[in-house]
C-alpha positions, 0 to 999 in steps of 0.5 A: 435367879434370872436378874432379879434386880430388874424386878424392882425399880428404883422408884419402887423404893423412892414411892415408899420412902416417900409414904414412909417420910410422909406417913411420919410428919403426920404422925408426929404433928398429930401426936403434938396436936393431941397433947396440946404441945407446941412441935419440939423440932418443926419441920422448917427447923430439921437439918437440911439432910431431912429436908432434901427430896425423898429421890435424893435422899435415896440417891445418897444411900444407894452410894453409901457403903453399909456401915455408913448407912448404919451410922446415918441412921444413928443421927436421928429418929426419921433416918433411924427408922428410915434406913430400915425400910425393908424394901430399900433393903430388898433394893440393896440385896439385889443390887449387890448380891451379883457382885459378892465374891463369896457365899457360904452356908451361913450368910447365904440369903434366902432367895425364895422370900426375896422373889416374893412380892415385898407387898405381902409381907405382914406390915410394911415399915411405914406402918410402924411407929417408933416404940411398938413391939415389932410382933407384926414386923416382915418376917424377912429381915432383909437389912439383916440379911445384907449385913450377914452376906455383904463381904464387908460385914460378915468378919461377925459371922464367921465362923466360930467355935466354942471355948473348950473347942479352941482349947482343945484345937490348940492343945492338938496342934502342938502334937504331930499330925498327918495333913489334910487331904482334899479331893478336888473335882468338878468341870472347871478343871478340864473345861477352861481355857487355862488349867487351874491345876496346872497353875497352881502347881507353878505358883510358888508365891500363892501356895508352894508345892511341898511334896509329892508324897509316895506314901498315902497311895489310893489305887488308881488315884495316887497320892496327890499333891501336897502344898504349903499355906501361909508358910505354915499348913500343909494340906494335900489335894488329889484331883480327880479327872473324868476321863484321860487327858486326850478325851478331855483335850478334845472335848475341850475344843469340840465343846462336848461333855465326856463320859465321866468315869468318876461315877456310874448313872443309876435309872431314875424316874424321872429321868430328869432327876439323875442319881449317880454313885462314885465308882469303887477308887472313887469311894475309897477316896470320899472315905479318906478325905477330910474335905472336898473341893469342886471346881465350877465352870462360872463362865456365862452359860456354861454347866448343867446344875441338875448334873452337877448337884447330883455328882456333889451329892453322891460325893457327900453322902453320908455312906462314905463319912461325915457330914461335917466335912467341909466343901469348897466350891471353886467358881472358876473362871480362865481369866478376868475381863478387861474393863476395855473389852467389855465396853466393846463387847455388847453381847457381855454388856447385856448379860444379866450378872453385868459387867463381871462376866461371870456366873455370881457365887450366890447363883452357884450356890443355887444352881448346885443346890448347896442349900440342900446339903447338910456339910458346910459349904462355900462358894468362892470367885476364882481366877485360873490365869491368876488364881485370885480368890483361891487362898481365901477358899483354902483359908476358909476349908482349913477353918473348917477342918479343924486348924488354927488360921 
């Protein structure tokens, strides 16, 4: 996804809302003219909000936070039917998409009918009038969409179980139970500046390390490290390596990528879509886990997503459990910018995801092909200096394993 938004311009979006606005007073003075009735609301008569210029209008809306744009498009018939231009929409996500701090496998939008060209949809909102069955409508709906992936409008989408579910997941909370137990992999945690792990193993105020249990030993592996959430749930993570931390350290410095000792490459054709299989220990983890987390490289032009897909892929298959294990992925920075640098930096000012600097959780999504996978799965905007954005992930993987958060 190479900046999208470039694709569709700011007076795109203003030349229909214009057709729109125009295509509606015509509409309505020809329908009053028909049934011989005087206008009911002249247009000299509407609220100044109808009257000002279609580029200011547009101006207001794109400073509005969406459930404001909903709320306006409550006060009347023109902005009713205005606010779900499919095109402003279309704007919006690619404006805003960027800039979300999360995605996961229900609210993630589908990118292939937003690189479409909004002009071959089946009918455009400009088209319609007020009443008709809306058979013929884009099959797209990109208002929906926004709703169900903007940070601030996705609590309705969360997830959510059935009744008998939650009882049952209540009524097995109050029994003894052995804690989750996660793998954690991927090249954020031996790229980056900053050690996530060991950060995380020295912040008592994000999640206080429990204990470090002798039992649950994997050989080759150990047992991991099991840490306490919200005062409340434990979960255990073994982390996984690629090799030893001297050829990792030099790697590091050298900006080299080491021989990963977690998998075995298997010949494909072509060649370009390599296949690996986890190595005995590491199956023998897959297979006692009850989810997994990747740590992703979200630093600008770093990762190879063909690479990456396919070790997530071999981790998840199906041979070692079920598909109804949870993945989070940790995208994974070493530390936030400061706004001072990136105003000095011209290099980061023209860099395609803007002033965040940073790889935006729906193109990892896309560059790992998360889509494809049939375990849920997240995206979650991480900071390994201040470990911001993790407690939401780990909220979102404990949900998804089964407890009550």
């Amino acid at each position: 996804m190479e900046a999208p938004t470039e694709r569709l311009s700011e007076s795109l979006v203003i030349r229909s809302l214009k057709r729109f606005r125009d295509r509606l007073l015509y509409n309505t003075c020809q329908l009053e003219s028909d049934s011989n009735q005087s206008p009911k609301i002249p247009v000299e008569d509407a609220s100044l909000l109808d009257r000002i210029p279609v580029d200011v209008q547009f101006l207001i809306l794109t400073l509005l936070p969406p459930e404001d744009i909903c709320r306006l498009g409550a006060t009347s018939r023109y902005w009713r039917a205005l606010v779900r231009d499919p095109l402003l929409w279309k704007y919006f996500l690619l404006r805003d998409m960027p800039h979300w701090s999360s995605i996961d496998h229900v609210t993630m939008p589908k990118l292939e009918a937003l690189a479409s060209d909004i002009c071959s949809n089946d009918l455009q909102l400009e088209e319609r009038v007020e009443g008709e069955e809306q058979d013929n409508v884009s099959k797209y709906d990109y208002m929906a969409e926004y709703m169900k992936g903007h940070p601030a409008c996705r609590q309705k989408w969360q997830f959510s179980r059935p009744p008998y579910e939650v009882v049952t997941s209540f009524l097995t909370s109050l029994l003894p139970s052995s804690e989750p137990r996660y793998a954690m992999f991927g090249p954020g945690i031996e790229q980056l500046d900053v050690s996530m792990v060991t950060r995380l193993m020295h912040a008592p105020d994000v999640l206080p390390v429990a204990a470090i249990p002798s039992g649950r030993q994997i050989n080759g592996i150990g047992s991991g490290i099991s840490y306490t959430y919200n005062h409340q749930h434990k979960l255990n993570i073994l982390t996984l390596y690629s090799t030893n931390r001297a050829e990792r350290d030099r790697a590091r410095v050298g900006q080299y990528s080491v021989n990963d000792k977690l998998f075995t490459s298997e010949d494909t054709d072509p060649p370009s879509c390599p296949m690996f299989i986890p190595n005995p220990q590491v199956q023998e983890v897959c297979q006692a886990v009850s989810g997994f987390i990747y740590v992703a490289n979200a630093e600008p032009g770093q990762g190879d997503g063909t690479v990456e897909a396919a070790k997530i892929q071999a981790m998840l298959s199906p041979a070692w459990g079920s598909t109804a294990r949870p993945l989070l992925v940790l995208s994974c920075v070493s530390r936030e910018r400061l706004k001072e640098e990136l105003e000095t930096d011209a290099a980061l000012r023209t860099t395609p995801t803007g002033a965040r600097c940073r790889t935006p959780s729906v193109e990892m999504a896309q560059r790992l092909r998360l889509p494809q996978l049939p375990n849920p799965w997240m995206v979650q905007d991480t900071v390994a200096e201040s470990l911001s954005g993790l407690l939401d992930g780990i909220s979102w993987l404990l949900r998804y394993s089964g407890l009550r958060i």
